[in-house]
Backbone as CSV, one residue per row, in Angstrom:
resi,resn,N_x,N_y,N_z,CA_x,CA_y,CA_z,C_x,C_y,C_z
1,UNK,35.296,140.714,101.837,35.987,141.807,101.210,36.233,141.436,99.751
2,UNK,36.126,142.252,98.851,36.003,142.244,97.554,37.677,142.705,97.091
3,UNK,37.900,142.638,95.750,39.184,142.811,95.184,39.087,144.233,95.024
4,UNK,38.179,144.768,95.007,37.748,146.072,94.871,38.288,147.040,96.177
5,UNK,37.944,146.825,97.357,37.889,147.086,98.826,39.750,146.553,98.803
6,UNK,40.013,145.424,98.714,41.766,144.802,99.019,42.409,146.187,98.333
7,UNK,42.194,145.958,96.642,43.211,147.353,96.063,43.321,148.624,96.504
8,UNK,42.490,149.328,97.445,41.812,150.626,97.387,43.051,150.059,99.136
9,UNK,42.342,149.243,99.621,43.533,149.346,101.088,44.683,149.379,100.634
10,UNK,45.308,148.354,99.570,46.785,148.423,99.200,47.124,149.773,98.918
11,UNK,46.089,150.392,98.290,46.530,152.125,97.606,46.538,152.495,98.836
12,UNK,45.764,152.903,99.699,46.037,153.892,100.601,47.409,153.238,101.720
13,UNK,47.717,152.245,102.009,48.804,151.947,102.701,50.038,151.937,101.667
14,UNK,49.911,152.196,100.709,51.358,152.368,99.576,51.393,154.194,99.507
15,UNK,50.332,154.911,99.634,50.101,156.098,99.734,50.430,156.798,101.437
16,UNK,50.337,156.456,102.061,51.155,156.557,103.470,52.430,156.507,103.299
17,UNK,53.010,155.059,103.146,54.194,154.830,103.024,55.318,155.977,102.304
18,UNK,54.686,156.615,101.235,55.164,157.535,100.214,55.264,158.673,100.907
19,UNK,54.295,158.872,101.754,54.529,160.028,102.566,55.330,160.179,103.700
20,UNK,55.083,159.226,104.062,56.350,158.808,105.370,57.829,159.266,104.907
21,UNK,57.467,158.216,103.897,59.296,158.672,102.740,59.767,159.897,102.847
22,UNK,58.335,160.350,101.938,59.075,162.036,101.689,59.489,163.217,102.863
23,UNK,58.250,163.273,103.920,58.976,163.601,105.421,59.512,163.061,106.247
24,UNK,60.311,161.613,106.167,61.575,161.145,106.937,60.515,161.031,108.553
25,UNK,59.059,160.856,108.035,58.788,160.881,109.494,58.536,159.060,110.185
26,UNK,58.588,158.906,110.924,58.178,157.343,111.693,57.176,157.525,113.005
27,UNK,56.300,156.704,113.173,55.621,156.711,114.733,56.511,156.039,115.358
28,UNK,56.836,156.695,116.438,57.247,156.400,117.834,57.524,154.898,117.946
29,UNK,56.068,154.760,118.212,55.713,153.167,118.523,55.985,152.504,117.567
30,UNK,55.783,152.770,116.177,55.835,151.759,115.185,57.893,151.483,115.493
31,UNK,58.356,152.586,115.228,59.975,152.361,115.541,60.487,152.069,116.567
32,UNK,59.485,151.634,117.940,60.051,150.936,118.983,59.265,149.338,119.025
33,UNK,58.510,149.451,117.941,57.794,147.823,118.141,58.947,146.516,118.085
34,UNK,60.291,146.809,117.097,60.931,145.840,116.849,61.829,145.543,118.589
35,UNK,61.943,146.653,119.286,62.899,146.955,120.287,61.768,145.994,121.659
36,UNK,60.828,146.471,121.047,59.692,145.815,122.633,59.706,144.281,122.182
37,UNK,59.156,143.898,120.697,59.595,142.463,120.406,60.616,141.841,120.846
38,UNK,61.717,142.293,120.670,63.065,141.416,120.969,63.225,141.744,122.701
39,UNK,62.049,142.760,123.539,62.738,142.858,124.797,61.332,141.480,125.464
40,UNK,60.636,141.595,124.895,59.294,140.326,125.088,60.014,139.313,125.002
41,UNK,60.603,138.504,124.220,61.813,137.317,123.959,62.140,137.419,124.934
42,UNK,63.199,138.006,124.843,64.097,138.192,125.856,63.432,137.783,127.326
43,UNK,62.552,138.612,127.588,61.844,138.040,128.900,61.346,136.818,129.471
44,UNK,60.619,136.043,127.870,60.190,135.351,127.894,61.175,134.045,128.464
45,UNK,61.990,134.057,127.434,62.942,133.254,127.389,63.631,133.430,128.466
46,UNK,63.890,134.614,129.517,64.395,134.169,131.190,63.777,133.794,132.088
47,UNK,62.119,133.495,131.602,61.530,133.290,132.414,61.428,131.766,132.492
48,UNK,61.468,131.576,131.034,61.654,129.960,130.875,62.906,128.992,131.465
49,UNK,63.856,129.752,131.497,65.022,129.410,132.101,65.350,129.524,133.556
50,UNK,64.840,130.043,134.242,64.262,130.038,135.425,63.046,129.086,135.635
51,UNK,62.046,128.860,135.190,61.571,127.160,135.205,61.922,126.545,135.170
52,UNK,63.130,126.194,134.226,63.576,124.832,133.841,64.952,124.963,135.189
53,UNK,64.967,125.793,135.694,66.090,126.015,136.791,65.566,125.334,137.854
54,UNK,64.342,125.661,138.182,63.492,125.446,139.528,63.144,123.807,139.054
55,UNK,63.017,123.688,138.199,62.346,122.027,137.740,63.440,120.869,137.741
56,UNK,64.412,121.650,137.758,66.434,120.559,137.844,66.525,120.951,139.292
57,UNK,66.306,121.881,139.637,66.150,121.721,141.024,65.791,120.797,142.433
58,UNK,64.172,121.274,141.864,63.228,119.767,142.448,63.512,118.275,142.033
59,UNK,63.521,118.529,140.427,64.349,117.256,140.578,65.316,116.614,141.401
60,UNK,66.715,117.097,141.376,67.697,116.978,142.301,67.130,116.688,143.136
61,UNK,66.246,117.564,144.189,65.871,116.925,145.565,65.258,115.740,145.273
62,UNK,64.405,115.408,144.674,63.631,114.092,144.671,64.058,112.854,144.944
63,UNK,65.301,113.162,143.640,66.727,112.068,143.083,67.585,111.869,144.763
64,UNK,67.587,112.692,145.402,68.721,112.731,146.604,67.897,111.882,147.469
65,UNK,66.354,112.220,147.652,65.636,111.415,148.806,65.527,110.071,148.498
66,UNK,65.212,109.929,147.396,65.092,108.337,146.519,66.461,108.140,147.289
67,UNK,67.688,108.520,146.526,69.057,107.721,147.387,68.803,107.310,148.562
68,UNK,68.476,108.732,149.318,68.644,108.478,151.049,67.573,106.950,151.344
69,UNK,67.023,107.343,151.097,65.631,106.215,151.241,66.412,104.973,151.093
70,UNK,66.890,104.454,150.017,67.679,103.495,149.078,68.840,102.778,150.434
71,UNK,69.328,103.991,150.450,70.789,103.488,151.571,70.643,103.024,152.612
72,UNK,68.802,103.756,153.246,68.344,103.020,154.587,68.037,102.244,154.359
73,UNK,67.260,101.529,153.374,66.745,99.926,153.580,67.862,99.370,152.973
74,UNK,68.992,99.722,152.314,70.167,98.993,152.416,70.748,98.632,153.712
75,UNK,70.452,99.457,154.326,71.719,99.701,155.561,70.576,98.700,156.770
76,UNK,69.019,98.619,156.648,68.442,97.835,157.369,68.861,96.575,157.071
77,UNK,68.731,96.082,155.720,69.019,94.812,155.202,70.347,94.118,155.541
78,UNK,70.817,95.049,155.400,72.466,94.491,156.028,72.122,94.080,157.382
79,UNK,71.810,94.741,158.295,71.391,94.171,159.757,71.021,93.570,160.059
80,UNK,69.951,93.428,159.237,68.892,91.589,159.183,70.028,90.436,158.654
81,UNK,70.644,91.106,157.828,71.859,89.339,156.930,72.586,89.698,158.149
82,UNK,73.612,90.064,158.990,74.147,89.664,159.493,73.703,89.055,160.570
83,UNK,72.469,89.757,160.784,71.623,88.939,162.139,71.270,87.380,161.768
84,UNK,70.932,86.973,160.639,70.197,85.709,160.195,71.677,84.875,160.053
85,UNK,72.623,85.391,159.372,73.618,84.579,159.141,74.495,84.080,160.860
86,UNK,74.069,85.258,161.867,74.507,84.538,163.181,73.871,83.676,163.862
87,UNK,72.353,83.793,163.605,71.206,82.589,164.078,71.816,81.418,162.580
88,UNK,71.710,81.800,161.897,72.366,80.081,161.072,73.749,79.598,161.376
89,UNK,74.312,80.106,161.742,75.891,79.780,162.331,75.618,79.413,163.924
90,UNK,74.376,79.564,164.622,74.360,79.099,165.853,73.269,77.546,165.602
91,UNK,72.585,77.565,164.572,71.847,76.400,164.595,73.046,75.620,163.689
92,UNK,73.753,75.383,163.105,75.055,74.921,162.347,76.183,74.131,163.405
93,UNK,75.822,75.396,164.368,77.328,74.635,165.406,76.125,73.471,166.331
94,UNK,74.823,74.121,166.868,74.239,73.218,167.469,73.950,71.675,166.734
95,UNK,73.448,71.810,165.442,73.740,70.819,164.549,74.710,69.624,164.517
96,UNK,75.503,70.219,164.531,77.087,69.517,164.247,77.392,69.204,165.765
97,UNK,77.314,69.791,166.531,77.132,69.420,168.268,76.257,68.463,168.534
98,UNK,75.475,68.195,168.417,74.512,66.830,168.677,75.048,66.043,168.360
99,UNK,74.922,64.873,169.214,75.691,63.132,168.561,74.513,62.795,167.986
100,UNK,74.821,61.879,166.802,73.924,61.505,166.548,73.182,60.035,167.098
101,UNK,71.969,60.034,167.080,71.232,58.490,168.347,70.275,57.678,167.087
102,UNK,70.474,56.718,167.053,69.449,55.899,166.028,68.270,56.127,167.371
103,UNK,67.144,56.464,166.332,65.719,55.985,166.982,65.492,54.813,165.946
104,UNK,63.887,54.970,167.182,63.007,53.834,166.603,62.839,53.408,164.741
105,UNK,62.651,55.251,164.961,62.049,55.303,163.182,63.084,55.377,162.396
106,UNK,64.295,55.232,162.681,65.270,55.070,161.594,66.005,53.796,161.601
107,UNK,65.243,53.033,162.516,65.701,51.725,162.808,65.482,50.704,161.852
């Protein structure tokens, strides 16, 4: 497009405009474009917020199973230490229960 073709569009869209002026007239659409813009946002932006709703969501669950998970092999582990610490408290007393006998090899 030439500077020639640009001015001749600027004239005729400055030549509209003038007319618009003088009969107070507007398109429809052109005077509801700003109203559909801001209702597009608007949408957009609840829709996004509703993702990020559903995504703290799932999160949460994830975060809760990790715990649960967490507390059972806590709660196994505990069962095993108290189990091991009663087999070492029974080889401890047997220990200490034996007399002691010189053998050969410590002779």
């Amino acid at each position: 497009m030439d500077l020639k073709a640009l001015i001749a569009g600027r004239d005729a869209i400055i030549s509209d405009l003038k007319i618009s002026l003088k009969t107070n007239t507007v398109d429809a659409a052109v005077a509801a474009r700003p109203v559909a813009l801001q209702q597009a946002r608007i949408d957009t932006l609840k829709a996004r917020i509703a993702a990020l709703q559903q995504a703290k969501s799932d999160q949460a669950a994830r975060i809760d199973t990790s715990i649960s998970d967490l507390r059972d092999e806590i709660s196994g582990l505990e069962t095993q230490l108290k189990s091991s610490k009663a087999q070492l408290a029974q080889v401890e007393k047997a220990v200490s229960a034996k007399p002691k006998t010189k053998t050969k090899a410590t002779l």
